[in-house]
Backbone bond lengths (Angstrom), bond angles and torsions (degrees), N, CA, C in turn:
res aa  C-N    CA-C-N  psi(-1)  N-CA   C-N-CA  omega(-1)  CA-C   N-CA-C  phi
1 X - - - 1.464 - - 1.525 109.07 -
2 X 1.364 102.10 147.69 1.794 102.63 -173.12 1.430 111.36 -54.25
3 X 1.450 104.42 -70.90 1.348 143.68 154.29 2.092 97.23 4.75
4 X 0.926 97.88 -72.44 2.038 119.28 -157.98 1.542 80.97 -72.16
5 X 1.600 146.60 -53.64 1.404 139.53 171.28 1.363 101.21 -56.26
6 X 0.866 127.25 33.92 2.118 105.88 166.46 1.894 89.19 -156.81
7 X 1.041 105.14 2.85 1.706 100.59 178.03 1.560 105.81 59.23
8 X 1.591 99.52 38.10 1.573 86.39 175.34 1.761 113.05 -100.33
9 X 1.191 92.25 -26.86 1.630 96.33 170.72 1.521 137.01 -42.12
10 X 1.419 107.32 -28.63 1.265 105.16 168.65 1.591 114.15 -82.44
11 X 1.151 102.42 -18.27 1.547 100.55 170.69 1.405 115.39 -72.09
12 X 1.173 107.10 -59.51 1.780 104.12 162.55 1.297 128.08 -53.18
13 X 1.428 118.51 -6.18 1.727 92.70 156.47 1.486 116.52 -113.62
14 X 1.648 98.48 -4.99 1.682 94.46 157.42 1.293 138.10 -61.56
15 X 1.463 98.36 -23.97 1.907 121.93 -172.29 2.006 89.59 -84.90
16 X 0.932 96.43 -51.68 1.904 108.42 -175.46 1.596 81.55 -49.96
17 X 1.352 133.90 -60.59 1.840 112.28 -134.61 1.978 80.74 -83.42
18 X 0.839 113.58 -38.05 1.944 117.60 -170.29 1.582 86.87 -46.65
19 X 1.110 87.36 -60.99 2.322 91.00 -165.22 1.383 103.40 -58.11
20 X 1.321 127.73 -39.68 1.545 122.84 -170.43 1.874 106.86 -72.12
21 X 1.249 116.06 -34.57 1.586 129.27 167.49 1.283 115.00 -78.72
22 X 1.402 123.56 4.27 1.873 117.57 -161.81 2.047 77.46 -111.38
23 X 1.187 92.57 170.64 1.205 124.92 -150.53 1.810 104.13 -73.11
24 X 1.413 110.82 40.93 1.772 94.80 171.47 1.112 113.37 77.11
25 X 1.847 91.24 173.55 1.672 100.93 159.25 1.583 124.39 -92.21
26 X 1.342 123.49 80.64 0.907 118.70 171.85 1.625 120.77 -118.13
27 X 1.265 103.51 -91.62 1.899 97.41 163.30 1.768 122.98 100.79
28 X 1.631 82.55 -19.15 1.586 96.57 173.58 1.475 115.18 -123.99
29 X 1.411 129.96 -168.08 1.135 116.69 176.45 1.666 106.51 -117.05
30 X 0.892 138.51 11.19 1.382 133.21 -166.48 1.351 115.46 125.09
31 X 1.401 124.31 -35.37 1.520 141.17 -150.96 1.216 111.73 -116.53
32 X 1.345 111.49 -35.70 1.807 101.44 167.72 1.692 88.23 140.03
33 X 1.668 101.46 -32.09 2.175 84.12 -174.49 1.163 107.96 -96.86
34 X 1.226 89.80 159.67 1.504 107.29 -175.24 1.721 122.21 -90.61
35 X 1.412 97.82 113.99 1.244 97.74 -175.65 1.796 136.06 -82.76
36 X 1.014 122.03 143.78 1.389 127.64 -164.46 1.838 110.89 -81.04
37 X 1.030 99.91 111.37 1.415 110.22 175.20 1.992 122.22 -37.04
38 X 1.935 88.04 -55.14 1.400 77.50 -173.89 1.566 78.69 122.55
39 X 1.365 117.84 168.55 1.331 146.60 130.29 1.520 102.04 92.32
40 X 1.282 127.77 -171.27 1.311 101.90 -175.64 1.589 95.50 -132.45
41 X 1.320 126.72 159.84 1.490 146.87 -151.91 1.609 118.10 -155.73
42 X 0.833 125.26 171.94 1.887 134.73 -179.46 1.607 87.58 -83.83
43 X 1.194 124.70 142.35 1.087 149.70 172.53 1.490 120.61 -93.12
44 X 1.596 122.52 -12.72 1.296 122.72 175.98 1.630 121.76 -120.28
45 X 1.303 108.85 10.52 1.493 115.55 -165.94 1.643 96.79 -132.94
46 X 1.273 108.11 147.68 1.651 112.44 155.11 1.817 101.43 -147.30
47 X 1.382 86.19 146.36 1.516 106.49 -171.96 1.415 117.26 -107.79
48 X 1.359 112.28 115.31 1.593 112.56 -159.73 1.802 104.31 -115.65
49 X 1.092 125.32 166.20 1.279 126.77 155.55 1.289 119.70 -149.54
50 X 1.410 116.52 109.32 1.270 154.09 161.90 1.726 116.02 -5.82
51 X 1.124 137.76 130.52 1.590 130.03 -179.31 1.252 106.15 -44.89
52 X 1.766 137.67 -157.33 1.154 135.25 144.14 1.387 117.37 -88.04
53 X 1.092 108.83 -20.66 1.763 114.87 -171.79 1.929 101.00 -76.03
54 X 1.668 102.28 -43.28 1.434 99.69 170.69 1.481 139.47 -61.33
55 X 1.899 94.73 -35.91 1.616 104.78 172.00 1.721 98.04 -79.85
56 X 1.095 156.89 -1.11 1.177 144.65 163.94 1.160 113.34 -78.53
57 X 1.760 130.44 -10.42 1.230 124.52 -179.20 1.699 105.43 -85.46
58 X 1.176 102.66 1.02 1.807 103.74 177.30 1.431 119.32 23.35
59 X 1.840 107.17 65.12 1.275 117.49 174.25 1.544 117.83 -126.78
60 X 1.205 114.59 161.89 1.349 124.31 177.18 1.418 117.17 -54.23
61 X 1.111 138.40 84.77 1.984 126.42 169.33 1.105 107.27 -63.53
62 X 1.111 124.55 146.30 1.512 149.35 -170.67 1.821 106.28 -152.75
63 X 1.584 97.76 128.28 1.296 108.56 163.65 1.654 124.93 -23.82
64 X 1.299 115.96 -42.54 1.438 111.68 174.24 1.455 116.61 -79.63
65 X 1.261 101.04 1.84 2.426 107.86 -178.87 2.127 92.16 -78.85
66 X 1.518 100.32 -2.10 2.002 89.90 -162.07 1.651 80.98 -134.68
67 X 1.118 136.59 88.35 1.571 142.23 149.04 1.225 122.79 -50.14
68 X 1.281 138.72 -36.82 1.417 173.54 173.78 1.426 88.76 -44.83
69 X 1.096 137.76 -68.62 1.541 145.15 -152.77 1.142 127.84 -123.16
70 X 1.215 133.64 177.70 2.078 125.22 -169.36 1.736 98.35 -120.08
71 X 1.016 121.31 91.30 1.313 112.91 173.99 1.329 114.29 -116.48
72 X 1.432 125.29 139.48 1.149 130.97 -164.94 1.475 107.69 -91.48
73 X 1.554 129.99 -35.83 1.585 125.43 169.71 1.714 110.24 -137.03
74 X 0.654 106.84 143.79 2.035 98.49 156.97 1.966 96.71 -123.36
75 X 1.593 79.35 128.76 1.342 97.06 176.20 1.756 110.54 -112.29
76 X 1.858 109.67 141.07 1.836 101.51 -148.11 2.176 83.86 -101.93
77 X 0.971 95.79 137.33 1.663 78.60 179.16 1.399 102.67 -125.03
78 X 1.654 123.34 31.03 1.411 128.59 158.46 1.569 108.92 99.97
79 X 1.381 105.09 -171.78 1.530 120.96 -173.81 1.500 96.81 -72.61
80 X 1.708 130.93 157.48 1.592 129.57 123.90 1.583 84.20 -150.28
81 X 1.983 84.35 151.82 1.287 99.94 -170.48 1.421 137.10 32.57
82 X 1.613 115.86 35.84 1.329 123.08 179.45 1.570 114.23 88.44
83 X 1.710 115.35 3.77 1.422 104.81 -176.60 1.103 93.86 -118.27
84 X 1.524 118.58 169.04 1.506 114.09 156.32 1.624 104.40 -101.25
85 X 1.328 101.26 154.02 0.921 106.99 170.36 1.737 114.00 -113.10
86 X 1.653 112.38 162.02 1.449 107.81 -150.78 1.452 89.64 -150.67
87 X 1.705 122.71 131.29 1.454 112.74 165.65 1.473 102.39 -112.25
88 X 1.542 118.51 134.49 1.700 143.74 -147.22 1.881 76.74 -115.97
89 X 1.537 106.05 117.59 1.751 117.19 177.05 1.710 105.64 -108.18
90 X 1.481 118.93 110.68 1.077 123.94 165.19 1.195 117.57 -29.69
91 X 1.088 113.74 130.06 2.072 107.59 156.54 1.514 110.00 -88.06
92 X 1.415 104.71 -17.29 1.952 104.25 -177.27 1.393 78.73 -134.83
93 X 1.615 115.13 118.26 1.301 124.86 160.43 1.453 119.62 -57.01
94 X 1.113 158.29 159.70 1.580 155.30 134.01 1.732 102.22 172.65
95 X 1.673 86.13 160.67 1.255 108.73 176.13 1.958 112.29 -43.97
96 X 1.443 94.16 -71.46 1.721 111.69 178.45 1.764 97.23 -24.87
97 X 1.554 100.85 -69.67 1.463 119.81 -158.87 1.874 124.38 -55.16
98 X 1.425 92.42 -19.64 1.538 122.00 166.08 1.798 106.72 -64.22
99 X 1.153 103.80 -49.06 1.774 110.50 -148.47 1.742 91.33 -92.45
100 X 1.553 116.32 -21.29 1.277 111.68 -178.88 1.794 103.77 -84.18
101 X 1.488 92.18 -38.89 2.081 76.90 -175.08 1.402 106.88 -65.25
102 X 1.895 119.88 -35.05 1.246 115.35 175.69 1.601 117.83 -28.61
103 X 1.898 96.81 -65.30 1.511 107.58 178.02 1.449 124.24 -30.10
104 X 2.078 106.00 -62.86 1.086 110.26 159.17 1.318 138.34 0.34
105 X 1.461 95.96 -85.07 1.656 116.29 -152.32 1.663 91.61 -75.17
106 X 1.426 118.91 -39.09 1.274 102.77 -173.14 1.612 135.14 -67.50
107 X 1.482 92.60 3.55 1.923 114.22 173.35 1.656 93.87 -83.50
108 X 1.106 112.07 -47.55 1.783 92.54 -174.28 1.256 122.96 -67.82
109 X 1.304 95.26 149.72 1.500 119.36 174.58 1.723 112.87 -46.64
110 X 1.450 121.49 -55.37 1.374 120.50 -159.40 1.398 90.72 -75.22
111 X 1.572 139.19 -43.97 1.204 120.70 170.77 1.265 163.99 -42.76
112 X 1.253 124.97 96.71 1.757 125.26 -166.07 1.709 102.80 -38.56
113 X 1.549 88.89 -72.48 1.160 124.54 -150.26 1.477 113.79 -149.68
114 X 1.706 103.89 132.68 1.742 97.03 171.19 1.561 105.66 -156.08
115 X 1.334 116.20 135.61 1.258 129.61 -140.56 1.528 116.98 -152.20
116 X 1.119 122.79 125.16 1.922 136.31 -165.50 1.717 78.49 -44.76
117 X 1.682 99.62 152.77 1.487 114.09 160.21 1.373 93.13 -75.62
118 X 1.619 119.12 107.11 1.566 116.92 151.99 1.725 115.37 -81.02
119 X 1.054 101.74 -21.85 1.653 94.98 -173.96 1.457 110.80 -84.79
120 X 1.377 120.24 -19.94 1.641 133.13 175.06 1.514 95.28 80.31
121 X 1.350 143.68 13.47 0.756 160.10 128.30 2.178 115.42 -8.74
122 X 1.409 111.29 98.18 1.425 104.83 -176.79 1.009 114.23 111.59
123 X 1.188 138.42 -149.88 1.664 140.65 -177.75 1.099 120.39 104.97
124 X 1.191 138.09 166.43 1.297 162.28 -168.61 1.379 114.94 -54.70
C-alpha cells in the first residue's frame, strides 16, 4: 500500500481513533453558532471521516459533492477502522473559516465526523 511506504498510515489511524473519540456530530451549541473549541489548530485543512455506509461506496469526493462551502481540494487518505478518512482544503484559510466548514460538514449525512487539524498534520 502507498500509504504504509511513506509511514503515513499510522498517522491515519491515529487521526481516525482521535475523530472516532472526539465529540460527534455536533459543532454547535444548541442555538445555531458555532462554537470555538479553544486551542490552536492548522487553519487551512479539516479532517473528516465519512459514515460506513459512505466509505463503502468507494468513490471519488470532489469539491462539488459539498455546495455548502468553498473548498479548494479534498484529499482521500484511505480506509481506518472502516471509515475513510478525507482532508476538506480551505479556499479562504482562517480560524472562523475552519469552525464554519467544521459546522458544515457535520449537517451531512455522509459525515461521521469533522474536526480542526489539531495535529497540523497535512498541508498544502
Amino acid at each position: 500500500m502507498k500509504f504504509a511506504k511513506l509511514g503515513v498510515l499510522p498517522l491515519i489511524l491515529v487521526v481516525a481513533s482521535i475523530m472516532l473519540v472526539a465529540c460527534g456530530n455536533g459543532g454547535g451549541n444548541g442555538n445555531g453558532k458555532i462554537t470555538d473549541p479553544g486551542g490552536e489548530f492548522e487553519y487551512s485543512v479539516v479532517i473528516v471521516s465519512l459514515t460506513e455506509n459512505a466509505s463503502l461506496e468507494n468513490r471519488v469526493w470532489f469539491t462539488s459533492d459539498f455546495p455548502g462551502f468553498d473548498f479548494d481540494k479534498i484529499q482521500d487518505l484511505g480506509i481506518a477502522n472502516a471509515r475513510r478518512i478525507l482532508f476538506f482544503y480551505l479556499s479562504n484559510p482562517s480560524r472562523e473559516n475552519v469552525l464554519k466548514a467544521v459546522y458544515y460538514l457535520r449537517s451531512r449525512l455522509e459525515v461521521h465526523s469533522a474536526e480542526p487539524n489539531w495535529l497540523g498534520v497535512g498541508g498544502v
